[in-house]
Every structure is written in C-alpha cells, then in structure tokens.
Backbone bond lengths (Angstrom), bond angles and torsions (degrees), N, CA, C in turn:
res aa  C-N    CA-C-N  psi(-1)  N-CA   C-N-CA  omega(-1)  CA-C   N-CA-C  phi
1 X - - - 1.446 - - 1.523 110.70 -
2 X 1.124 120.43 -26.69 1.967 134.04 -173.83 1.847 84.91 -52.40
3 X 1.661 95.79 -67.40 1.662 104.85 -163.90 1.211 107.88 -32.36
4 X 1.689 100.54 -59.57 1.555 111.20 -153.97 1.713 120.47 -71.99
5 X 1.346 106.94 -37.07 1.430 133.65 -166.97 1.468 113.61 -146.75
6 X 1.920 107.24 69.79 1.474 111.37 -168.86 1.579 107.47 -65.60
7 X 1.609 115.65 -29.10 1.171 128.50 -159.84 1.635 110.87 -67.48
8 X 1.738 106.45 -14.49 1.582 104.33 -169.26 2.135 96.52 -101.32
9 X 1.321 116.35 13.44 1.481 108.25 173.46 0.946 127.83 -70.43
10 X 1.263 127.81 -2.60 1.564 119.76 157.55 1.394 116.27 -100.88
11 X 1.415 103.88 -25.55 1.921 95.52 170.73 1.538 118.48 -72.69
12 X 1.416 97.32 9.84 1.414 101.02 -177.37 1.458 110.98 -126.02
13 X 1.627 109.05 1.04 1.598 101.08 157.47 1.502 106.56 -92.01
14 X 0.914 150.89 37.57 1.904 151.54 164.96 1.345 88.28 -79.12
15 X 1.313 152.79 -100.13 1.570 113.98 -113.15 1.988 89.66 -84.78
16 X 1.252 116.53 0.25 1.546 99.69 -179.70 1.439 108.75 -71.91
17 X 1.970 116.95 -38.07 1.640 107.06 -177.91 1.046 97.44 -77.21
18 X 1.785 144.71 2.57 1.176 156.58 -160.80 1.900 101.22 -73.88
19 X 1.425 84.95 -76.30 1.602 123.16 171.31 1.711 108.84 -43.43
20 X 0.886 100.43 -51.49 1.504 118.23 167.02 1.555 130.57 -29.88
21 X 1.624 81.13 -78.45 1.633 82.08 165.05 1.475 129.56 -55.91
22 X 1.401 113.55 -23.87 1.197 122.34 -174.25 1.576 109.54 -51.57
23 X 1.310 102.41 -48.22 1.730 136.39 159.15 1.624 86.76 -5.66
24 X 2.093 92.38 -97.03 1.321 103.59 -162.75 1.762 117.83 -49.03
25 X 1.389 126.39 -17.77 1.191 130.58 -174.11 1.645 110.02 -36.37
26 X 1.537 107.28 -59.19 1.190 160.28 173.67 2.019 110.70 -49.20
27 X 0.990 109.29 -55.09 1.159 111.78 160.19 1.613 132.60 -68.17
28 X 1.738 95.45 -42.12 1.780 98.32 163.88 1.762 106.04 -49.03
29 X 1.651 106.90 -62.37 1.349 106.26 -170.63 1.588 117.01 -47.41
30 X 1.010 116.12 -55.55 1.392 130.13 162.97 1.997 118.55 -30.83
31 X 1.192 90.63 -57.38 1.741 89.66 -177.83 1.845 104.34 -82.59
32 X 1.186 119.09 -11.71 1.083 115.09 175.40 2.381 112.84 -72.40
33 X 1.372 90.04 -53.54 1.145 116.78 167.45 1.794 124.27 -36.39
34 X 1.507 77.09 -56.09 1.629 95.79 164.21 1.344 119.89 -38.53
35 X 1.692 96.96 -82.39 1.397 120.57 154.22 1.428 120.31 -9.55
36 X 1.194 125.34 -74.23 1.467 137.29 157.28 1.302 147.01 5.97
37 X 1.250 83.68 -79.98 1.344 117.37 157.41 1.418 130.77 -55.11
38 X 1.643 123.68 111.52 1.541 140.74 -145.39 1.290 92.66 -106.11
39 X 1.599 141.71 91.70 1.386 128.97 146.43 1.190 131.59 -96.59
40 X 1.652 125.36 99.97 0.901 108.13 177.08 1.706 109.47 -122.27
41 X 1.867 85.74 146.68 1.730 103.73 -162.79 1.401 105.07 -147.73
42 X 1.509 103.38 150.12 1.670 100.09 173.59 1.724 80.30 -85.56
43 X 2.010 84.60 159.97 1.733 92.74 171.42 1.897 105.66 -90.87
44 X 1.274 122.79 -20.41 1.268 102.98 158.52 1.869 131.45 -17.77
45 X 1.712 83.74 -78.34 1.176 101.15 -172.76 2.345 109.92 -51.01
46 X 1.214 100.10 -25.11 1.960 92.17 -177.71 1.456 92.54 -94.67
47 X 1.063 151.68 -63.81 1.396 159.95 171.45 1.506 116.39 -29.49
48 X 0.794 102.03 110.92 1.826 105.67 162.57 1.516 114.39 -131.46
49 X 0.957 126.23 146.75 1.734 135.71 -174.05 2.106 93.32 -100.15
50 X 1.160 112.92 145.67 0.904 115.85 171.35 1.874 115.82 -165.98
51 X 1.266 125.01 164.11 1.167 103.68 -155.87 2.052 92.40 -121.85
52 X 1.751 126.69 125.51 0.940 106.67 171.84 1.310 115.20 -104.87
53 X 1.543 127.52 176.66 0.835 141.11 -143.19 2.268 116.15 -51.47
54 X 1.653 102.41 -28.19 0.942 112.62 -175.26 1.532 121.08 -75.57
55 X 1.844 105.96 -27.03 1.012 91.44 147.64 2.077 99.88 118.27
56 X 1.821 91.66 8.78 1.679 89.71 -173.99 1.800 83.38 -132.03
57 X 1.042 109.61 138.04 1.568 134.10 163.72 1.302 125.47 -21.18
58 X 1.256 115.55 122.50 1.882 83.38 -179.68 2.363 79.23 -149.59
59 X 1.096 83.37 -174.76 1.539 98.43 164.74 2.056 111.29 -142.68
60 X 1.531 83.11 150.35 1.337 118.43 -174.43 1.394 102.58 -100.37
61 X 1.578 96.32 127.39 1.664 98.58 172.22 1.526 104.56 -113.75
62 X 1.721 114.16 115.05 1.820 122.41 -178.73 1.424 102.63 -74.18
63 X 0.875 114.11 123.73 1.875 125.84 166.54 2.002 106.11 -46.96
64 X 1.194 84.50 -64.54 1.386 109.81 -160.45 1.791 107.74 -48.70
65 X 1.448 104.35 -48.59 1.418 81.16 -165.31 1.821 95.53 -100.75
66 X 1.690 120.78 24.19 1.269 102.30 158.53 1.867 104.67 -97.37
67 X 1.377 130.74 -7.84 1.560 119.03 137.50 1.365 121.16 -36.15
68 X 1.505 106.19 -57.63 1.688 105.39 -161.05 1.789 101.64 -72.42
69 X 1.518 110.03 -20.00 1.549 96.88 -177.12 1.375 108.40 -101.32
70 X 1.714 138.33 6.36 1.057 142.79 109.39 1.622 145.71 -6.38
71 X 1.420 94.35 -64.50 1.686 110.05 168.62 1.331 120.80 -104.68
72 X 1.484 117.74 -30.52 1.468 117.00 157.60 1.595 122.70 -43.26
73 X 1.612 110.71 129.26 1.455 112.32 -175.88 1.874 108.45 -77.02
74 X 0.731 107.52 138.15 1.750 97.70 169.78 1.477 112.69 -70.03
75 X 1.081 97.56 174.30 1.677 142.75 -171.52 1.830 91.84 -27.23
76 X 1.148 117.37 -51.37 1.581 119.21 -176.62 1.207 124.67 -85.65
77 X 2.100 106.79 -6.07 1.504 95.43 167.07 2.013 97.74 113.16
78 X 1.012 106.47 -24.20 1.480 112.56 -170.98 1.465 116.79 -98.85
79 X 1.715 125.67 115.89 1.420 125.63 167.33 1.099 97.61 -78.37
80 X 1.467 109.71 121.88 1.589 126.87 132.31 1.036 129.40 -8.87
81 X 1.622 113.95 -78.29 1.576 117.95 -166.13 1.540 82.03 -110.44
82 X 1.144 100.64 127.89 1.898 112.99 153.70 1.242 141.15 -96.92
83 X 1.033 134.37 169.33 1.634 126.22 -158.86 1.787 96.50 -78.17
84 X 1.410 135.14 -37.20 1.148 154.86 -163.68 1.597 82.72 -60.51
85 X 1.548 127.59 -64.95 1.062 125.77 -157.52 1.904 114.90 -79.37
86 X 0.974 93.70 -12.14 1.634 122.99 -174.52 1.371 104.60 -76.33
87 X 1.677 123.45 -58.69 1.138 124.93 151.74 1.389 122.08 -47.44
88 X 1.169 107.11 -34.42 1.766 94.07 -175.87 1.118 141.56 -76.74
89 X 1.413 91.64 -22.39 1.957 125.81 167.86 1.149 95.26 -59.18
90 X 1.468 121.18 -69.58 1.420 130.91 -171.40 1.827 122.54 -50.55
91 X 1.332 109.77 -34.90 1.338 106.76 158.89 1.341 134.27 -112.39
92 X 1.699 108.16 36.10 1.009 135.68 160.28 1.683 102.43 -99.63
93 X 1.309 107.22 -67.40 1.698 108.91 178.35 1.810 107.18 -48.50
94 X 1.313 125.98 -28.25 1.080 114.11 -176.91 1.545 124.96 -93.62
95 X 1.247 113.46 -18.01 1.417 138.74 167.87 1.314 118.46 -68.12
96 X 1.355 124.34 -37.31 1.864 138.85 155.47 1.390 94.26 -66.50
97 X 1.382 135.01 -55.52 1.474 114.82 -160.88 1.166 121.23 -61.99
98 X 1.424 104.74 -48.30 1.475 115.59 -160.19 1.240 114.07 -88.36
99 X 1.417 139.67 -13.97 1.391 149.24 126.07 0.978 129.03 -58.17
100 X 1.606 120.71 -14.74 1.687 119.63 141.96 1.267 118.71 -79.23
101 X 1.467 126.71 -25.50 1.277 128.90 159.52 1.768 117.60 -41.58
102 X 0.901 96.88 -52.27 2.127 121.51 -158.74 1.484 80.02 -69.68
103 X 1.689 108.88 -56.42 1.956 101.56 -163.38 1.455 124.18 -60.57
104 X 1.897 102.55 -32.17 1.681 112.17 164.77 1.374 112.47 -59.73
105 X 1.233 117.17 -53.97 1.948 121.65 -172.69 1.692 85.77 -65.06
106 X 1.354 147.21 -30.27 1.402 122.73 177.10 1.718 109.92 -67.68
107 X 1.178 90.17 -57.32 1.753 100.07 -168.03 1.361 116.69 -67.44
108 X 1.196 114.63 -5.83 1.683 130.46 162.73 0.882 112.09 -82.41
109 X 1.139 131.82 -59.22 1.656 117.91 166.21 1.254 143.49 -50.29
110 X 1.706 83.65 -38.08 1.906 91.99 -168.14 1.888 94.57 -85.18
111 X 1.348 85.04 -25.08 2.441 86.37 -179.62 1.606 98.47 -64.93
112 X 1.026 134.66 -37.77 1.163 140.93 163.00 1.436 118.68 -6.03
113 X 1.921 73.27 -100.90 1.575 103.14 -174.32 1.827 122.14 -62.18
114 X 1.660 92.88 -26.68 1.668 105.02 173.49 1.065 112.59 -64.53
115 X 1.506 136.21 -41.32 1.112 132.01 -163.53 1.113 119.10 -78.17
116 X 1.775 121.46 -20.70 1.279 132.62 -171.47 1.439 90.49 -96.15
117 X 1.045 122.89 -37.46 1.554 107.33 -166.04 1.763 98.82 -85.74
118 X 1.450 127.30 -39.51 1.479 109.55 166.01 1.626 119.67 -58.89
119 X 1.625 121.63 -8.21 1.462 106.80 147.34 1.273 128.10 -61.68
120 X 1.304 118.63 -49.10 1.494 118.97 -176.11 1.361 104.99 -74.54
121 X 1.390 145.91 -10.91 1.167 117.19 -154.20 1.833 98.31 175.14
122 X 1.354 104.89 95.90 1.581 126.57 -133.67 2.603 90.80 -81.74
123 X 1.190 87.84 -28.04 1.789 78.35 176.76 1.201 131.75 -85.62
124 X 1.737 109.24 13.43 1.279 132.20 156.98 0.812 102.20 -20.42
125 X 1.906 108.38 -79.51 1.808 144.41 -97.08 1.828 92.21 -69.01
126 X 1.428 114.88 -49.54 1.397 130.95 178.87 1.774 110.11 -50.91
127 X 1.059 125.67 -50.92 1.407 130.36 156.75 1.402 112.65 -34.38
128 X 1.413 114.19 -66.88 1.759 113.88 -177.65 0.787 133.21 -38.14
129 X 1.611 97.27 -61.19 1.571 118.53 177.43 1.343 112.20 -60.47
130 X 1.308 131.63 -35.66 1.563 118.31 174.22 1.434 108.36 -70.29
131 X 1.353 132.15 -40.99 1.307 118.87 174.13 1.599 119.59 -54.86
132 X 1.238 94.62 -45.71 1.763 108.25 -175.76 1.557 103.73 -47.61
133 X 1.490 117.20 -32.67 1.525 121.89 -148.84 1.958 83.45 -91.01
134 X 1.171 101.83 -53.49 1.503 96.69 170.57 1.403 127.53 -13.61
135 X 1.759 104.03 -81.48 0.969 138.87 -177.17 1.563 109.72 -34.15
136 X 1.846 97.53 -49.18 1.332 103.62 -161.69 1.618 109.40 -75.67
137 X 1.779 113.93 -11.75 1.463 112.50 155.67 1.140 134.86 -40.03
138 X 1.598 117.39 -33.55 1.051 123.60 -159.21 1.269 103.35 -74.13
139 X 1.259 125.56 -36.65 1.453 149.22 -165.75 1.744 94.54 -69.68
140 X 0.665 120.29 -67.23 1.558 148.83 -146.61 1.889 91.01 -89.61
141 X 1.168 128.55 -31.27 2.146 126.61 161.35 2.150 85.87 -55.50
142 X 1.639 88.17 -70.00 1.477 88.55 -146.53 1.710 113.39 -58.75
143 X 1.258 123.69 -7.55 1.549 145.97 143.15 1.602 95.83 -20.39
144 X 1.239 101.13 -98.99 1.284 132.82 -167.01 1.824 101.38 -49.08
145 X 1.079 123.15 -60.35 1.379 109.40 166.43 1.176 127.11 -26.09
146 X 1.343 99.02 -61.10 1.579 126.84 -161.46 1.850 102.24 -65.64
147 X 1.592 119.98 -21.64 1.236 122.42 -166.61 1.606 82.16 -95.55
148 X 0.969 141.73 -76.00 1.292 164.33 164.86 1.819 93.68 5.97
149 X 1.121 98.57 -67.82 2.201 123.36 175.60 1.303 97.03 -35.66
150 X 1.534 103.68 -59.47 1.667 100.82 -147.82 1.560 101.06 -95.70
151 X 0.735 137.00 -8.75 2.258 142.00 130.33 1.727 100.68 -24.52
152 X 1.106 125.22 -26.64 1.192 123.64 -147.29 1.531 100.77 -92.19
153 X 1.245 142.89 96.79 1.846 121.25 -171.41 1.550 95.14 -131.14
154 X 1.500 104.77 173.66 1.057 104.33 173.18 1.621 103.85 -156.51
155 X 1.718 134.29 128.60 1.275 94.08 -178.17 1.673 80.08 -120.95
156 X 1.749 108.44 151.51 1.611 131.44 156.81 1.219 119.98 -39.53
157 X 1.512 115.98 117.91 1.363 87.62 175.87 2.207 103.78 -119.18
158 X 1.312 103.92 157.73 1.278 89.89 -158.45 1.581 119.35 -107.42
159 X 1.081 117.35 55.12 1.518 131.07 -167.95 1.560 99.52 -108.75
C-alpha cells in the first residue's frame, strides 16, 4: 500500500500507536504493582559473600531465604504483604492483561481489515477509527479495574 497509496501511511499507522498504548496500559499496572508490594528483609539474611574460583569477591543472592523473609511475619508477629493483597495484585495484573489481550485481538483485526479497505475506498477511514477507539475501551475498563484492585490492601495483624 506505501507503493501504491504513499499518501495513506500515516492513516495507517493508528491502530499500531493504537495497540501500543495498550503496551503502556500494562506497564502502569505493573509499576503500580511493583510499588505494592511490602518487602521487608535484613540484607544479611539474601547476601552472602563468597569467594569463586578466580579468586575476586563477589556476592550471592539466595532465592530461598528472600521467600522465607517475604512471608515470615516480623519481630511483632505481623506479615506485611498478605495473601488478600497478593490476590489482588494478581487480579489486578490479570484484569489489565487479559482485556488488553481482547483489545489487541480487536484492534488487529479491525486495523487490518480498515486499512485495506480505507485503501480501496477512502470514507471508510471515519468508520475504523470509531471502532478502533472502541476496541481500545476495552483496554482502558480493564485499566481502571486493575487500578481500582490494587487500592485494595490488607495487612495481617498478629495478636
């Protein structure tokens, strides 16, 4: 279509910055999530110094006991992050995905078929774009859910 009809290449990059954003949807949720998330640990306990074979210093980071200082309650009895809140991340992170999922499989199709059919036949273009904008709701509900989720905390308390 570039060859044939150079003049329609930017009406035909929309559902890609379309798609796109969907991207960042996903990343808000993500850095929010991040955010979220309560670890608190001595660095003793993940850190170890150890010496390899060559003979210069390095440190080792153990998986295992930054889990156990994860779910372990501290000194007063109280987890941090709770399973309540654990779930909520989780159907917050999954509520952005999978409604950014649904909004890409929309806007892929319909960017598709719009783009070929606003080649042949230029009073489409207005049609697309309202569907496209649709589509891109879908993305943009499960956003808002997903922010909505992760509002949601709860911490244990251990008395």
């Amino acid at each position: 279509m570039g060859v044939m009809k150079p003049d329609l290449i930017m009406k035909s990059i929309i559902p890609v910055v379309m798609a796109g954003v969907l991207g960042i949807y996903g990343l808000i949720i993500a850095v929010i999530i991040a955010n979220g998330v309560r670890v608190y640990f001595d660095l003793r306990q993940i850190y170890s110094p150890f010496r390899p074979k060559a003979g210069c210093a390095a440190l080792a980071l153990r998986f295992s006991s930054l889990l156990v200082a994860v779910t372990t309650p501290t000194s007063d009895g109280v987890t941090k992050y709770s399973s309540f809140t654990g779930f909520a991340h989780l159907a917050a992170g999954l509520a952005c995905g999978l409604s950014g999922l649904a909004a890409g499989i929309a806007i892929g199709i319909v960017g598709d078929a719009g783009v070929r059919a606003n080649a042949q036949q230029a009073k489409l273009y207005v049609g697309m774009v309202l569907i496209l904008i649709f589509a891109e709701a879908l993305g943009l509900y499960g956003l808002i859910v997903g922010l909505i989720l992760t509002s949601k905390t709860h911490t244990c308390g251990g008395a």
